[in-house]
C-alpha positions as CSV (number, residue, x, y, z in Angstrom):
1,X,-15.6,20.6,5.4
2,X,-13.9,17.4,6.3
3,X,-14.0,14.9,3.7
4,X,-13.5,10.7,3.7
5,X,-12.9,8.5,1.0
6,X,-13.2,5.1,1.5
7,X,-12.9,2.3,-0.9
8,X,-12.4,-1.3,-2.4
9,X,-13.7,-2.6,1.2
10,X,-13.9,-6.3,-0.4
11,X,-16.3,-7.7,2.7
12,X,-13.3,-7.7,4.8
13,X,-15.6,-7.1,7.6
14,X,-12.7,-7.2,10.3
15,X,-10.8,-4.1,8.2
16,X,-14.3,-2.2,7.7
17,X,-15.3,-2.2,11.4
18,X,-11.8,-1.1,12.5
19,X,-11.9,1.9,9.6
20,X,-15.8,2.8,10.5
21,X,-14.2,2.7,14.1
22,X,-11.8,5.3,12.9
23,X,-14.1,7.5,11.0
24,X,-16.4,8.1,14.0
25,X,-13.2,8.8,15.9
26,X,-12.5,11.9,13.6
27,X,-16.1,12.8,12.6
28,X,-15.8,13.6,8.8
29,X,-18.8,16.3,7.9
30,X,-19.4,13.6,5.0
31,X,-18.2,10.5,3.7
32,X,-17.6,8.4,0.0
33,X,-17.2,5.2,-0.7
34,X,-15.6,4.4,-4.1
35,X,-17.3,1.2,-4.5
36,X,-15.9,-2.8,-4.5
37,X,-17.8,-4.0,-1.2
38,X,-17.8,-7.8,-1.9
39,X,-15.2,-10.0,-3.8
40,X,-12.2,-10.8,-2.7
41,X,-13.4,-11.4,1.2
42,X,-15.3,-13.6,3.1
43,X,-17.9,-11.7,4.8
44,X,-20.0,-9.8,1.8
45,X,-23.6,-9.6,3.9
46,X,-21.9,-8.0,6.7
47,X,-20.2,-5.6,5.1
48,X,-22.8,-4.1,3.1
49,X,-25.3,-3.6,5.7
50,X,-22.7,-1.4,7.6
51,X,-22.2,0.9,4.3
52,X,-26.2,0.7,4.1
53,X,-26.7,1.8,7.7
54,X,-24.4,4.6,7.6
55,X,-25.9,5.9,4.4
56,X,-22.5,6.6,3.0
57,X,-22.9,7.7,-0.6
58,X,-21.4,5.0,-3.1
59,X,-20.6,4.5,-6.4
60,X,-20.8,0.8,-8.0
61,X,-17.1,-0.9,-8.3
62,X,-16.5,-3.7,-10.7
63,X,-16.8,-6.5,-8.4
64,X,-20.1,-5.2,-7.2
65,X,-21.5,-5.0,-10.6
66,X,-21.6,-8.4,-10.6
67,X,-24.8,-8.5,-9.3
68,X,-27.3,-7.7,-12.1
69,X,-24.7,-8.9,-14.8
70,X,-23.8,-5.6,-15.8
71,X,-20.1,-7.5,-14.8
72,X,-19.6,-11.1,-15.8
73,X,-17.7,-13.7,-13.9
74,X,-15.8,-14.8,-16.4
75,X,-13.8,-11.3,-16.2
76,X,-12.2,-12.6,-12.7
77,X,-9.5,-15.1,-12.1
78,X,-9.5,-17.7,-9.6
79,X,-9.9,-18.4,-6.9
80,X,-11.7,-14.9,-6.8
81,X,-14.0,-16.2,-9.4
82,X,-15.5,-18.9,-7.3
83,X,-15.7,-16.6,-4.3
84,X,-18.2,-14.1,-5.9
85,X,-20.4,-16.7,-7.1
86,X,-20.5,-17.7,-3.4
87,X,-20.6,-14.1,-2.1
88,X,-23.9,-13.2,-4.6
89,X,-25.8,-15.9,-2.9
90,X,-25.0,-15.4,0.3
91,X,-25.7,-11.5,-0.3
92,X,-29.4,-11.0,0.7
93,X,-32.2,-9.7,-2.3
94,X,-32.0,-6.3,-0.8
95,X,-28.5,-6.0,-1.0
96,X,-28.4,-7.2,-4.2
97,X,-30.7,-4.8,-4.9
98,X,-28.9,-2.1,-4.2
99,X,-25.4,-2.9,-5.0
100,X,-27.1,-3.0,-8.7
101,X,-28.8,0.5,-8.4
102,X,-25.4,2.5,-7.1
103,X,-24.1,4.7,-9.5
104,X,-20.9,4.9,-11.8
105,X,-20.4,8.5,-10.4
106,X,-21.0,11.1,-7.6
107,X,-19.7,14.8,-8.3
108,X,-19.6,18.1,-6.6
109,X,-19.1,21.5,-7.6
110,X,-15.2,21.1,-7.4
111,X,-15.1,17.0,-7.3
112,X,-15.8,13.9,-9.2
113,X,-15.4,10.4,-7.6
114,X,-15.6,6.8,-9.3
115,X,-14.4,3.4,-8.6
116,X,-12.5,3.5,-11.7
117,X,-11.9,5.7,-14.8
118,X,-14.6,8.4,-14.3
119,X,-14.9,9.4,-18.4
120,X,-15.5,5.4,-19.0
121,X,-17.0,4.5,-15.7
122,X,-18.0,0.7,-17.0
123,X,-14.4,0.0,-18.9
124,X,-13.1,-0.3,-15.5
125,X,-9.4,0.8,-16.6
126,X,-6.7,1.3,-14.6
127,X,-5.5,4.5,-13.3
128,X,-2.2,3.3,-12.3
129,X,0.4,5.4,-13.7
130,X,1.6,9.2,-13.8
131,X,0.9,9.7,-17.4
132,X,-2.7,8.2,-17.1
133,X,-3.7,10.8,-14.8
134,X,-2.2,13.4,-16.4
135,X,-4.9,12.9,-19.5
136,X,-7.4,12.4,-17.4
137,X,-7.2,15.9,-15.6
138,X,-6.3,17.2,-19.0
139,X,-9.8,15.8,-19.8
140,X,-12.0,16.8,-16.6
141,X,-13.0,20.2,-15.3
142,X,-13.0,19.0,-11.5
143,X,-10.7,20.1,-9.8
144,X,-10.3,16.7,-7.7
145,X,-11.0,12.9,-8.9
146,X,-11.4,10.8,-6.5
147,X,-10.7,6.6,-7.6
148,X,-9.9,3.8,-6.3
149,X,-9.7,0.3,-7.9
150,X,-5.7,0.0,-8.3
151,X,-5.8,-0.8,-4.0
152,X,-2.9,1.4,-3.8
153,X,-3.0,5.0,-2.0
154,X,-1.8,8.4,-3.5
155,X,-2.1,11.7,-5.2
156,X,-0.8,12.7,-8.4
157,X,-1.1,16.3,-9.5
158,X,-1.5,17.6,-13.3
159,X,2.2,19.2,-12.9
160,X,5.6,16.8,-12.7
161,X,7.3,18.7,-9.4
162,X,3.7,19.5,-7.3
163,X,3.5,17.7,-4.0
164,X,0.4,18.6,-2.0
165,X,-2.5,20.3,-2.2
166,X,-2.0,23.5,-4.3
167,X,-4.5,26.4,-5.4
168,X,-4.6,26.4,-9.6
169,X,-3.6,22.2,-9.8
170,X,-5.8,19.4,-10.4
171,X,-5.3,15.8,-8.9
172,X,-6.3,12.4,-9.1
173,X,-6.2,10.8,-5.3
174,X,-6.9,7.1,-5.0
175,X,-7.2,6.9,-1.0
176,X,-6.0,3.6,-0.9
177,X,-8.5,-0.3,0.2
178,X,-9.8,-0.8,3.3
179,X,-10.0,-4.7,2.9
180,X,-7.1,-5.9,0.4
181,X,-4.1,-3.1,0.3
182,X,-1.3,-4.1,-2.3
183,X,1.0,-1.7,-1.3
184,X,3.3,-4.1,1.4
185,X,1.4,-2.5,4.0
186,X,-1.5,-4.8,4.8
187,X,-3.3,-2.3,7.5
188,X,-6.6,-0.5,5.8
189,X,-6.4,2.5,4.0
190,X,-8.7,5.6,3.6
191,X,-8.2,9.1,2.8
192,X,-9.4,12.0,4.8
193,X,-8.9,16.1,3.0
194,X,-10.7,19.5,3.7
195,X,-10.2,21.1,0.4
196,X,-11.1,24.3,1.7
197,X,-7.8,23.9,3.8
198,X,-5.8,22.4,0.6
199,X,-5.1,19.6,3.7
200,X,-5.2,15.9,3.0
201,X,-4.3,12.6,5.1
202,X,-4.0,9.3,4.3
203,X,-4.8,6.9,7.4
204,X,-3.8,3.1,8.3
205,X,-5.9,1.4,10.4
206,X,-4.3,-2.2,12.3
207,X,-7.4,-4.5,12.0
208,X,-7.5,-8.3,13.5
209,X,-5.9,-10.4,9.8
210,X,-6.0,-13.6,11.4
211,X,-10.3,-13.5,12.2
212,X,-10.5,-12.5,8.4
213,X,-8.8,-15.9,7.9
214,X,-10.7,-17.7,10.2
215,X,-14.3,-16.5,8.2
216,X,-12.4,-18.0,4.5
217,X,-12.4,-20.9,6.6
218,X,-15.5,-21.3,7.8
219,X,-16.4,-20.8,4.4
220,X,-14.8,-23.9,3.4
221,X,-11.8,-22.2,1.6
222,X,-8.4,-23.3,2.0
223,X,-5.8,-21.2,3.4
224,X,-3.3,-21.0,0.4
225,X,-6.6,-19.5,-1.3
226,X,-7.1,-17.2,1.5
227,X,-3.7,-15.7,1.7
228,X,-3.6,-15.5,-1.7
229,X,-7.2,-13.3,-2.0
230,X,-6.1,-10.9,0.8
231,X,-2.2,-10.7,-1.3
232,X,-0.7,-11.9,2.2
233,X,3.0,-12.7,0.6
């Protein structure tokens, strides 16, 4: 069975369409989304109705959990901060609705996926170093844990030396953001892996930057603001 992951999509709706455009290219048996649909981007509405539609299974990321206060504002800088405010109320009640019902987690037999730490879903730490994972999967009995949160794509096994999908090793795999990358390379991100094949690939997808920056400016936000919420350096 062929897998997606999909994650911190931050209503970039330019960078969603072009990665839903992808997926139907390659026709995944079944597709994840690791949360963070608004924040950060300008088009919040949009972009959750297209997760909605598709009826892609998602858990809640910290930005979203903004919505029934279960996040405060006061935990995001600015000019993010600002930007959510705006994005709640331009999200409609039904949206709202259900970005405030997803849940912290979604498992399988062999998998666990969460936005962020998946033992201490609502701390929202940071899985963003070797050692990190390594307790984690020293923690877990999944084989697989799927975050995102950190916006930066890869795979780290619970072995220094193990590169790749291996029978007998467990791994963290962060697939990477569809709508603000951090890694230098400013095309979306997702992750696609059959783990009945032990086969895994992650995927770029060009999308159109500069209508993203047109819709921060219909907004009314200034284009130093803009840059800086996409991290365009």
């Amino acid at each position: 069975m062929l897998l997606a992951v999909i994650s911190d999509l931050h209503a970039n709706l330019q960078a969603t369409e072009a990665t839903l455009e992808e997926l139907d290219r390659i026709g995944p048996d079944r597709v994840i989304c690791l949360g963070d649909l608004i924040g950060y981007g300008p088009n919040p509405e949009e972009v959750v109705n297209l997760i909605r539609e598709r009826g892609y299974e998602t858990v809640k990321g910290n930005h979203d959990a903004v919505v029934n206060g279960a996040m405060s504002f006061k935990f995001f800088r600015e000019p993010n901060q600002t930007l959510l405010k705006k994005s709640v109320e331009m999200l409609s009640p039904e949206n709202k609705s259900w970005l405030g019902g997803l849940p912290m987690t979604i498992e399988s037999d062999n998998w666990i996926a969460a936005h962020a730490h998946p033992l201490e879903p609502g701390k929202w730490g940071y899985l963003d170093s070797v050692l990190k994972c390594h307790e984690l999967l020293r923690q877990v009995s999944h084989d697989i844990v799927f975050v995102g949160h950190t916006h930066i794509g890869g795979i780290v096994a619970n072995e220094f030396g193990v590169f790749g999908l291996k029978e007998g090793y467990k791994y963290v795999i962060n697939p990477g953001s569809v709508g603000q990358s951090r890694d230098k390379d400013y095309r979306a991100s997702f992750l696609t892996i059959d783990l009945s094949a032990n086969t895994h690939e992650f995927i770029r997808v060009k999308y159109d930057i500069k209508e993203t920056l047109k819709a921060y400016d219909r907004l009314g936000i200034k284009s130093s603001h803009a840059r800086f919420l996409m991290q365009l350096r």
